[in-house]
Every structure is written in structure tokens, then in C-alpha cells.
N, C-alpha and C positions, 0 to 999 in steps of 0.2 A: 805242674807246680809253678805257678807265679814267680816265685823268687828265681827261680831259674831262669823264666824268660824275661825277668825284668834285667837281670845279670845277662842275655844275650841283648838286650835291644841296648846297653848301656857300651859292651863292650863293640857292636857294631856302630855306633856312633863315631867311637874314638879309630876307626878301620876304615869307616867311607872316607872319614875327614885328611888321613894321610893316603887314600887311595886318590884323592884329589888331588893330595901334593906331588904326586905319582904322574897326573893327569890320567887316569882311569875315575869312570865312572863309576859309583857304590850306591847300594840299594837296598832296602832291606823286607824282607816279606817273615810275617811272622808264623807263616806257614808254608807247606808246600802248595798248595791251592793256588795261594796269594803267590805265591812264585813264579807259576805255569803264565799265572794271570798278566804277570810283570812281563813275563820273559816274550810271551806272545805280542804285549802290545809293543815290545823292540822291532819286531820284526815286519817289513813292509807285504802285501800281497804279492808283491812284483818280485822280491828275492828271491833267492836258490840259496837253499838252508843243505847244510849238513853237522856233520857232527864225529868228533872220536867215539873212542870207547870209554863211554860211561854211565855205572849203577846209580846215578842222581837223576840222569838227564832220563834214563828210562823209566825210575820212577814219577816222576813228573807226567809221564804220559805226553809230553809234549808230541813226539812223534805222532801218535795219534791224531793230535791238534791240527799239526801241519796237513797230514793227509783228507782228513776232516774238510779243511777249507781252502783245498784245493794249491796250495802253494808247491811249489817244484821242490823237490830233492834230492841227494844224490845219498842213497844209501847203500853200504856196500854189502850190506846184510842182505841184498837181493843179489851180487853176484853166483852168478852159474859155473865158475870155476876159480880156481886160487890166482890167477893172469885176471881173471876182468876185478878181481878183488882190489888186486895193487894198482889197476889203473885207475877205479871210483876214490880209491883213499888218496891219490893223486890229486883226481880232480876236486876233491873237500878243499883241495887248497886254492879252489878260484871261486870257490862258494861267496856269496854276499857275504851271508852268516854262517859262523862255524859255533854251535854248542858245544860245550864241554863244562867240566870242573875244577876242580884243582884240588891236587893232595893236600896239599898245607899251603895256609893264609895265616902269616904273621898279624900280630895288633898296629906293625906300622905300615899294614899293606904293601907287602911282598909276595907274591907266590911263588911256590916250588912245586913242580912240576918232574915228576919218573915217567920215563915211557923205554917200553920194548924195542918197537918198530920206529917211533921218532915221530912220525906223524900226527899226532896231537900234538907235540911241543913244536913243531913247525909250525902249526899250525896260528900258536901263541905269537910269535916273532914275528911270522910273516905269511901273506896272502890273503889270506879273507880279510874283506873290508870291516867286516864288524864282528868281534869274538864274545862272546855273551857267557860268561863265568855263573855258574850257581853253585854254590856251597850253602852245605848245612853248619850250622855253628859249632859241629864236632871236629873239624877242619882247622878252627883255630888254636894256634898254637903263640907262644908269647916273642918269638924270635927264632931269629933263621936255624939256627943251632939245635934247637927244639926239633923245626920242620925237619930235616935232614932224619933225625931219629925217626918221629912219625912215619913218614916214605917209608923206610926198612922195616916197620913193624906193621903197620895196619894197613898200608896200601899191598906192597910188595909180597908179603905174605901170603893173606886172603886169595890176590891175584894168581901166586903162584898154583895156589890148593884148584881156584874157579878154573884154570886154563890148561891145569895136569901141566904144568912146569915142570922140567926134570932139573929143579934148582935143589940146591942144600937147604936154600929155605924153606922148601916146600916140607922137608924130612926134618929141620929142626926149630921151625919157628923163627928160627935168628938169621940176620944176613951178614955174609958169609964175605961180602965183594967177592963173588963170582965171575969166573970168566966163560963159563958153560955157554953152550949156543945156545938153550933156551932162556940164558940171562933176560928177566924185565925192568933190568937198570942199563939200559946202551944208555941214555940220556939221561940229564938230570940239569933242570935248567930253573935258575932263578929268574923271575921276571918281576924289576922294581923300579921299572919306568915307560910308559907306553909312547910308542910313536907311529903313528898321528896319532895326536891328542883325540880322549876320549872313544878310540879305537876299542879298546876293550872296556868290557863293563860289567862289573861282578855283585850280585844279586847272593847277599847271603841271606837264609833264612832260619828261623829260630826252629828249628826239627833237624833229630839223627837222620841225614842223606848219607847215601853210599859209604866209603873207608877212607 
């Protein structure tokens, strides 16, 4: 439908423009094709890419990409036991580039950000030299207030169901603020300012990506 992707290329406009004020980088593909295509040419040969856990980033196929042309990785989706797991997602954080997404992107370019284990949202703050954001335009949300709700319902949810979460959420849909140990809200972090500049850099595109 046109009028829908003219209403994403309209409302990404007004998103890079205060991601700049942010000092993040915005970008927009109005595909996922054009996104891979984006996100690939961020990335030098000579880096070590890694990446959290994310249904965007694996639909992109970019993993592929990388192994494809040879560029280094550290994925933890190859460890051989739950010990060499926590030490690869350790080392994502001395990655060049870290991939990832983000639950909710406000219109004044904000991100919020849930995680379980903590290690994507570290991952945002600090250590990797270059963090490379892709978001489908289903992600946008109109303010912080908005995100917060979205996290609870289509992030955290889904999650709970993909990962056999022994959450309340998983059993009623609704989140519950849980204190259970297979809680996937330990963290919840806004990020609405990048330091160093143009350190992170968020590639929204006009297609339903992940939750």
C-alpha cells in the first residue's frame, strides 16, 4: 500500500532528524533488502561483528552476509556448552560492531530497550565501537510512555511464549512486573543520547521486522 509507506518515509524523516539531535545516526531503507544493503556497507572487512538476540537482524540474513565475505565473528550460537556461551556474549562487547534492534523508537528518537540477561542493553551504553540499530517501522511508537507499554506487550510476551519463559506472561498475555527468575525485564534502558557521537546508528525500514 503506498499510503502506508509514504506515512513511514514521512514519519522517518521527522526520527533521523531528532536522532541527529541525539547525535545518532538515521537512515532509512524502504525495504529489508535495502537494509541488509545499508547495514553491510557500515561495516569495514577488517571488523569483528557480533550481535544480541534478534528476530530482525536474523531476518536480514545478514549473518549469512558476514560469513559469505569472510569477515570475523563472534557468535555465541556456536558455543559448545552454557560456560563458553557467557564468555562469547562477553566478548560481543569488544566487537567493532554489535547488531541489534530495538523494542521501541519514539518520533523524537529515543530508544527503549528490555533485556533478560542485560547484554544487548550493554551492549547499547558501552563497548563496541559502532552499534548498528535496524528497526522495522512497526517499532515506532509516538513517546516514551507509549514504548514502555509496547516492551510489555509485543516484545516481552512473544519472547516469553519463543523461549518457554516460566513468566505470568507467558500464561496471561499481560505483564505482571515479575520478580520470577526466568523474568525478560532484569533491564530496561532508555537511550536518548549517544556518546561518542554517531556511535550508534539506527537504519529504520518501511517493513513489519521482528516485535
Amino acid at each position: 500500500m503506498d499510503f502506508v509507506k509514504g506515512a513511514y518515509k514521512v514519519k522517518s524523516e521527522t526520527i533521523i532528524k531528532n536522532l541527529k539531535k541525539r547525535f545518532m545516526d538515521g537512515y532509512y531503507a524502504d525495504t529489508k533488502e535495502e537494509a541488509t544493503e545499508l547495514a553491510m556497507s557500515l561495516i569495514d572487512h577488517e571488523d569483528v561483528v557480533s550481535w544480541g538476540g534478534s528476530l530482525t537482524i536474523d531476518e536480514l540474513g545478514v549473518k549469512k552476509l558476514l560469513e559469505k565475505k569472510g569477515i570475523s565473528v563472534i557468535d555465541r550460537d556456536k558455543a559448545k556448552s552454557p560456560e563458553e556461551r557467557v564468555k562469547l556474549m562477553k566478548q560481543a562487547l569488544t566487537a567493532n560492531v554489535f547488531l541489534t534492534s530495538t523494542n521501541a523508537i519514539t518520533m523524537n528518537g529515543e530508544l527503549m530497550n528490555v533485556d533478560g540477561n542485560g547484554n544487548r542493553v550493554a551492549a547499547y551504553c558501552y563497548g563496541p565501537d559502532s552499534v548498528i540499530v535496524v528497526a522495522g517501522m512497526n517499532k515506532v511508537v509516538p513517546e516514551l510512555d507509549y514504548a514502555l507499554a509496547k516492551l510489555r506487550t509485543d516484545a516481552t510476551v512473544p519472547n516469553a511464549v519463543r523461549f518457554n519463559a516460566q513468566t505470568p506472561c507467558k500464561l496471561t498475555g499481560k505483564c505482571s512486573e515479575c520478580t520470577t527468575k526466568d523474568t525478560l525485564c532484569s533491564q530496561i534502558l532508555i537511550t536518548r543520547f549517544c556518546k561518542p557521537q554517531n556511535r550508534i546508528k539506527v537504519i529504520l525500514v518501511g517493513e513489519h521486522l521482528g516485535f
